[in-house]
C-alpha positions as CSV (number, residue, x, y, z in Angstrom):
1,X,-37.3,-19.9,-38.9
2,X,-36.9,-17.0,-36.6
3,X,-33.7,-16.1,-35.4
4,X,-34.4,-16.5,-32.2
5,X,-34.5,-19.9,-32.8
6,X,-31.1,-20.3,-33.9
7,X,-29.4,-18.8,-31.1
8,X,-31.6,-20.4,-28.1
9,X,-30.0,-23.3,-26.5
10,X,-32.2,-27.1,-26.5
11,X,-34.5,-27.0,-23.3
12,X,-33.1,-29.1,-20.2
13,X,-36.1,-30.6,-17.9
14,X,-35.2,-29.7,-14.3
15,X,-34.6,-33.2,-13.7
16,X,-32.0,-33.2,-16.8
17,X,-30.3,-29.9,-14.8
18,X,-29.7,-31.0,-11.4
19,X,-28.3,-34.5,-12.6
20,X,-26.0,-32.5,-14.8
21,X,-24.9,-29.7,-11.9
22,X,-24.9,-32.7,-9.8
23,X,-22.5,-34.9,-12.2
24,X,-20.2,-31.9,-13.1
25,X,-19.6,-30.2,-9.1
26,X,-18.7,-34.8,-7.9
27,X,-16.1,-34.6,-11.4
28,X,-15.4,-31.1,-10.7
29,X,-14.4,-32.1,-6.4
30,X,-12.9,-35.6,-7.5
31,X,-10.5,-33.7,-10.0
32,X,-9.5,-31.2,-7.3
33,X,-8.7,-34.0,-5.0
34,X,-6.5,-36.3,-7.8
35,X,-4.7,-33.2,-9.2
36,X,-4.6,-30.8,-5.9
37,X,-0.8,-29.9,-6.3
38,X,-1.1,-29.6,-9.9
39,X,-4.2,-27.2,-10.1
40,X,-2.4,-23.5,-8.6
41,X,0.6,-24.4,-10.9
42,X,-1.8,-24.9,-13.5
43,X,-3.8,-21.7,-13.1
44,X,-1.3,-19.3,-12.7
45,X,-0.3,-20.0,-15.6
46,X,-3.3,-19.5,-17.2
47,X,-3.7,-16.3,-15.4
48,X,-0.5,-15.2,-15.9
49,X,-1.2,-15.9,-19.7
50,X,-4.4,-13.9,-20.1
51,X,-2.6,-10.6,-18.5
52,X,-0.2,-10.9,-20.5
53,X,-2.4,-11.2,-23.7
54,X,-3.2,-8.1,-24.6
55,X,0.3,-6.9,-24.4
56,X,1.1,-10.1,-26.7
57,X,-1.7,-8.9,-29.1
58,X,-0.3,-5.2,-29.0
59,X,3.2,-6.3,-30.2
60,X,1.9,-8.9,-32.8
61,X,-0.5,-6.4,-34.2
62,X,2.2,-3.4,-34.2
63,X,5.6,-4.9,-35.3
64,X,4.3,-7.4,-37.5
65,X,5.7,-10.4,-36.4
66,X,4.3,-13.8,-35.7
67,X,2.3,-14.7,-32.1
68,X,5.2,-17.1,-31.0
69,X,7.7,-14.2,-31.4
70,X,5.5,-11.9,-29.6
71,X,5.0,-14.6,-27.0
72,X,8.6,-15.2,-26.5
73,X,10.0,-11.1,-26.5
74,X,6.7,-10.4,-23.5
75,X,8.0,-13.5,-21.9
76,X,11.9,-12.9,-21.9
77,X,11.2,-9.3,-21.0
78,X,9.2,-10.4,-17.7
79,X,11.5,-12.9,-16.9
80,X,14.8,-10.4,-17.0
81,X,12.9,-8.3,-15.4
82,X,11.8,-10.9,-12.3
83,X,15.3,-12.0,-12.1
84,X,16.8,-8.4,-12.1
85,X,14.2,-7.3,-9.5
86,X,14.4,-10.7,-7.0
87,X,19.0,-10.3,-7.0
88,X,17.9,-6.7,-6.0
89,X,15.5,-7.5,-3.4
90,X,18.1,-10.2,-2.2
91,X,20.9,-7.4,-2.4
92,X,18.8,-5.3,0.0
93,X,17.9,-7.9,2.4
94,X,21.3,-8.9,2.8
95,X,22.3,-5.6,3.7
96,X,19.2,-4.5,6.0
97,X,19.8,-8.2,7.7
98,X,23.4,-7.6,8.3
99,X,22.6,-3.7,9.5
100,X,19.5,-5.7,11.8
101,X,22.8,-7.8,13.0
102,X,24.9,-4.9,13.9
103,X,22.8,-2.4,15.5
104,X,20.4,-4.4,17.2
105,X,22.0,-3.9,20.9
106,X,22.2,-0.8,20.3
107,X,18.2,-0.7,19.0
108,X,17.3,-2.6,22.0
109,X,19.2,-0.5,24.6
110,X,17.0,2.6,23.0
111,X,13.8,1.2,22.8
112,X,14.3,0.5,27.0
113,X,15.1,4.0,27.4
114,X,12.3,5.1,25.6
115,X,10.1,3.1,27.3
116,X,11.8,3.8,30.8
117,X,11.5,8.0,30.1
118,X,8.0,7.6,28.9
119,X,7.5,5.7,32.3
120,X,8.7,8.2,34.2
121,X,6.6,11.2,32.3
122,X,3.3,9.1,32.0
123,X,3.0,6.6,34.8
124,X,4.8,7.7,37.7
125,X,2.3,6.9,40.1
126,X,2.1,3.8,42.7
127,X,0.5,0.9,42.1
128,X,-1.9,-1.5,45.0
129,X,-0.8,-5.2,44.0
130,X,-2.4,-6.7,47.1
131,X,-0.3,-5.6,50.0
132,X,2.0,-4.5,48.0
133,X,2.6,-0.3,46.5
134,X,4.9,-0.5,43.2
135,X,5.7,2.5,40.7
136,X,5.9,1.0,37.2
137,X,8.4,4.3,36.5
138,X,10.6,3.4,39.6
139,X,10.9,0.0,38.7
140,X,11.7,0.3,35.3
141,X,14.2,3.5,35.9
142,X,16.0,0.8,38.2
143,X,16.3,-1.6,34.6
144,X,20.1,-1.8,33.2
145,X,19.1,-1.0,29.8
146,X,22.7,-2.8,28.7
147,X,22.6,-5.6,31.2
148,X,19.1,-6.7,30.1
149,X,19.9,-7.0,26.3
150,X,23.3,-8.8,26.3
151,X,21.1,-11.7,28.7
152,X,18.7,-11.0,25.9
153,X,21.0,-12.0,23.2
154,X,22.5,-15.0,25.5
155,X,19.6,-16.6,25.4
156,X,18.8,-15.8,21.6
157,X,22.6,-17.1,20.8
158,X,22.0,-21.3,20.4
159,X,19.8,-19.8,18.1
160,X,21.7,-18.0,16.0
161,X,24.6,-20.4,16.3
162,X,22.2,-22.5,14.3
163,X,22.0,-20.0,11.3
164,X,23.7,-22.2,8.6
165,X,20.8,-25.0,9.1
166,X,18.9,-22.4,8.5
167,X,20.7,-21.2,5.6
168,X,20.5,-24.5,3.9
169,X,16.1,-24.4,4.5
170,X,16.3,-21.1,2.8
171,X,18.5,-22.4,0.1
172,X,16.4,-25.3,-0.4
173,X,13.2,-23.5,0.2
174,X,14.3,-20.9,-2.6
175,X,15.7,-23.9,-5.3
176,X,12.0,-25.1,-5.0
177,X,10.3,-21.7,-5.5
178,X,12.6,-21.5,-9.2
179,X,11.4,-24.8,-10.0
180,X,7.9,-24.0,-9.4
181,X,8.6,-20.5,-11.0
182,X,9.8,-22.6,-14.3
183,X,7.4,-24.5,-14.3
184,X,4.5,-22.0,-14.3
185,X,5.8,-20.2,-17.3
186,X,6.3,-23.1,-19.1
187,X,3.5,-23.8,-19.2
188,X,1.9,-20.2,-19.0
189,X,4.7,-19.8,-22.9
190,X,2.4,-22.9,-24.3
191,X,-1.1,-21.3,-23.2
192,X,-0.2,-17.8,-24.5
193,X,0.7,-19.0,-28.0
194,X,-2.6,-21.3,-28.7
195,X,-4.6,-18.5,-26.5
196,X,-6.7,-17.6,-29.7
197,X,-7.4,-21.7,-30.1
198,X,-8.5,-21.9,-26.4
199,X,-11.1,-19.6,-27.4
200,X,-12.4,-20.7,-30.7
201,X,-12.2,-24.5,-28.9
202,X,-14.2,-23.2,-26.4
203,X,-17.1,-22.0,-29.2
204,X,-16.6,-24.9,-31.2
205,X,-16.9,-27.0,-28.4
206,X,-20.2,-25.3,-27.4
207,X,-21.3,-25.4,-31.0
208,X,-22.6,-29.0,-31.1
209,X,-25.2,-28.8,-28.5
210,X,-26.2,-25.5,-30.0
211,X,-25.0,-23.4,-27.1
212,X,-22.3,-21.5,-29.2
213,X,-24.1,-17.8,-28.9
214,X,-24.2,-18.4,-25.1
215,X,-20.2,-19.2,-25.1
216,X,-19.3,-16.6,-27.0
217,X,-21.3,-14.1,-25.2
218,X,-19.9,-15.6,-22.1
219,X,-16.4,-15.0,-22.9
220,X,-17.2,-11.9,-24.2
221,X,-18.8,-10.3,-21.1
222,X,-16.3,-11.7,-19.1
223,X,-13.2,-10.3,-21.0
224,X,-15.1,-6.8,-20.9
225,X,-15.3,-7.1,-17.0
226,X,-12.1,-8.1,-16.4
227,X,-10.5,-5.9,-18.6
228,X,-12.6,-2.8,-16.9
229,X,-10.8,-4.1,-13.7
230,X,-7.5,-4.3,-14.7
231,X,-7.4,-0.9,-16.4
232,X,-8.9,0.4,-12.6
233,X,-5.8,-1.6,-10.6
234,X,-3.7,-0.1,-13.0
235,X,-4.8,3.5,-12.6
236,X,-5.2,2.5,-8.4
237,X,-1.6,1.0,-8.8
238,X,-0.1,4.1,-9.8
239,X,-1.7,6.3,-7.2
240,X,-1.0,4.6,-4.2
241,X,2.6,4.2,-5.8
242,X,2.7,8.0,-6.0
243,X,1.2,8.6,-2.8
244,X,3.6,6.4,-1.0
245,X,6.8,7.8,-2.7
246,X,5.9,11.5,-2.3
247,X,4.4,10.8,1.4
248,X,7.9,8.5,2.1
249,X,10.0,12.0,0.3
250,X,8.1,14.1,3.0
251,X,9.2,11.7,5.4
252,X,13.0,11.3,4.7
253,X,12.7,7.8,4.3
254,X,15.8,6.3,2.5
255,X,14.5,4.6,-1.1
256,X,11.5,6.0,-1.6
257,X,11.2,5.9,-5.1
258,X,11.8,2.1,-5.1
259,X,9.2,1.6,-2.0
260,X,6.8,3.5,-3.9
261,X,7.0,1.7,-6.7
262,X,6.9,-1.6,-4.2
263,X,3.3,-0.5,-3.3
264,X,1.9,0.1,-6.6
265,X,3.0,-3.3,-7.7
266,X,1.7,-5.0,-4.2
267,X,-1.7,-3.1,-5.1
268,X,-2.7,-6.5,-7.6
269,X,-2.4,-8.6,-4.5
270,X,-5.6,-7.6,-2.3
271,X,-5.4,-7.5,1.2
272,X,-1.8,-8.5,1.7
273,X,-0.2,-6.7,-0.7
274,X,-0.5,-3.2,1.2
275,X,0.5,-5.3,4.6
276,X,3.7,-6.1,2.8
277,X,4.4,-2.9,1.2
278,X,3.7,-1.1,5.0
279,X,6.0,-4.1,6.7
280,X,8.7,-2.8,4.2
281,X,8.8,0.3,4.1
282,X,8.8,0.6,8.3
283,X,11.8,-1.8,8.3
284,X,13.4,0.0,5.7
285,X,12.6,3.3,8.4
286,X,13.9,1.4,11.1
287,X,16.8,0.5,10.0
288,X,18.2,3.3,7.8
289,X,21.7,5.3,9.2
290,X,19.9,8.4,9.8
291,X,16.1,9.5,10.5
292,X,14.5,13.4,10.7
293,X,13.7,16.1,13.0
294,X,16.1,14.1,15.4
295,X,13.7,11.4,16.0
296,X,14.8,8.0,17.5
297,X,14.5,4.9,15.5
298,X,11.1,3.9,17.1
299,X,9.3,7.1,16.7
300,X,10.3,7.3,13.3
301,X,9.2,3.7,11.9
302,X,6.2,4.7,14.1
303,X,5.2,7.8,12.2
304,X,5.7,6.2,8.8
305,X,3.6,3.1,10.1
306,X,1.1,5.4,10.8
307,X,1.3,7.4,7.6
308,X,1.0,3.8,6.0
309,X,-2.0,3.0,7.8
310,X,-3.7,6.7,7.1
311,X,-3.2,5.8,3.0
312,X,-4.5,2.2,3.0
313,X,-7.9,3.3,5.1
314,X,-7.9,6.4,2.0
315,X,-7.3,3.4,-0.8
316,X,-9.8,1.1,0.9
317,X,-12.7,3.8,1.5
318,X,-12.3,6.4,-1.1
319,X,-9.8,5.1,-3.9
320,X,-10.9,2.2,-4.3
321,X,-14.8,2.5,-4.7
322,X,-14.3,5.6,-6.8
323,X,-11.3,4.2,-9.3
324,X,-12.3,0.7,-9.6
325,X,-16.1,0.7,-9.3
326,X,-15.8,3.3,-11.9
327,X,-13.7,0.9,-14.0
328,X,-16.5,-2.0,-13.4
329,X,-19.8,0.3,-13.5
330,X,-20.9,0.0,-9.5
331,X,-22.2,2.0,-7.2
332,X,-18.9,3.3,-5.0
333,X,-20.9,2.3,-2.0
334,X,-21.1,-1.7,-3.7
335,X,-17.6,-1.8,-3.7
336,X,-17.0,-0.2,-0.3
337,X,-19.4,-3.3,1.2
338,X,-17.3,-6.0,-1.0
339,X,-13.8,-5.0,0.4
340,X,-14.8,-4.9,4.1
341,X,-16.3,-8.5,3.2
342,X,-13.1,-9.7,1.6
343,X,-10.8,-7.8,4.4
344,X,-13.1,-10.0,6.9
345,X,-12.4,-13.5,5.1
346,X,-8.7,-12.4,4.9
């Protein structure tokens, strides 16, 4: 028998396909429906299992010890790590929200005077509102910078008298999030030790039909693909993190390093991870005691928004068709197409 023969897969009439496809996509939308709040849980741990794997194969293969040891040194490791990383992050919110707290009047009162000189420089001109001549710059020159934000904060005070309800969301909020978080690598601990089973089940599986050359090809292609991709998020990860931190340096903003290192992290989350590495590091900007070159608060975070903005459109139209369609084997113009299609859905 030709080998050909043993590796082809038993014909399926067309009739035989679409009941099939038909069958599997009315299981496949009835399952999402039962089990809708357990499927994300579910798949990030699965996710979260096969990144980790080939570190988890590294260590088993290099210290000698068995897969449920290497499992449980990768896992412990990332967990310290998390926990280390979120009472820092809560550290430094606690401060920048009480430094928000404290210089916010004084924030305020500045932003009005900036807008008030810039009035007065750019738009001092009357206005026709009907019969009626106003000058924007008059008008706003007229403003009590100091009587405007305390009624400002008046109104904002029933508020904030209401801050320890919304302490207790927050708490609650956050005491779900570990849950969830435990939950996920549970079950992501389980998948990463029978990870070699899942994929000889998988073969086996496809074995009896006779459509075991097909699976294994299958998983094959699709571990080289994702793999190329990874190392390319990877090597884009810790450009933009060196971008950021030298351009942050150049810009005397206060933690660099760490905001740096923010945005090469926040690169594995398309589309919002930059938003929320540029969100930070301009509150950070805002917010820090002292800024460069004299500059107000406002011009400052400005600037470094702008700087922020200026190295995403370089990641999205140079480093990112060049490092990861490198990684993947397309044409740097494929890729360019494919992120302005996913920044449209986002």
């Amino acid at each position: 028998m030709p080998e050909e023969s043993v590796h082809s897969s038993p014909p399926w009439s067309r009739t035989t396909k679409a009941i099939m496809a038909s069958a599997a996509l009315i299981l496949l939308a009835l399952a999402i429906w039962r089990f809708s709040d357990f499927i994300a849980p579910i798949a990030t741990a699965v996710i979260l299992a096969y990144l980790l794997n080939p570190l988890i194969n590294f260590i088993q293969k290099k210290i000698t010890v068995s897969r449920g040891r290497a499992v449980l040194v990768v896992y412990v490791v990332i967990i310290l790590l998390l926990v280390g990383g979120g009472f820092a992050i809560a550290i430094a919110t606690a401060q920048q929200t009480a430094d928000l707290v404290e210089n916010l009047p004084d924030l305020l009162v500045t932003a009005v005077g900036v807008v008030q000189r810039e009035a007065r420089e750019v738009w001092n001109t009357d206005l026709a509102l009907g019969p009626f001549q106003v000058n924007p710059a008059t008008s706003l020159s007229q403003l009590d910078a100091r009587n405007a934000v305390n009624q400002l904060l008046g109104m904002l005070e029933p508020v904030l008298t209401r801050s320890g309800t919304l302490a207790a969301s927050v708490a609650q909020a956050a005491a779900r999030f570990a849950s969830l978080a435990l939950l996920v690598f549970a079950l992501s601990i389980y998948v990463a030790r029978d990870f070699p089973k899942i994929g000889r089940a998988i073969s086996d599986f496809a074995q009896q039909p006779g459509y075991r050359h097909d699976a294994d090809r299958l998983l094959k292609d699709f571990a080289r693909i994702w793999d190329a991709y990874l190392r390319g998020q990877v090597v884009l990860g810790l450009t933009i993190g060196a971008v950021v931190t030298i351009s942050l340096l150049i810009l005397g903003v206060n933690n660099a390093l760490g905001l740096g290192a923010l945005a090469g992290l926040l690169e594995f989350l398309p589309i919002v991870g930059p938003l929320i590495s540029a969100l930070a590091v301009i509150l950070v900007t805002l917010f820090q005691g002292s800024h460069i070159w004299g500059l107000s608060p406002l011009w400052h975070a400005l600037i470094v928004g702008i700087v922020m903005l200026l190295i995403q459109q370089l990641e999205n139209n140079i480093l990112v068709p060049r490092i990861v369609g490198k990684a993947l084997d397309l044409h740097p113009l494929i890729t360019m197409v494919a992120v302005l299609m996913g920044a449209s859905l986002a």
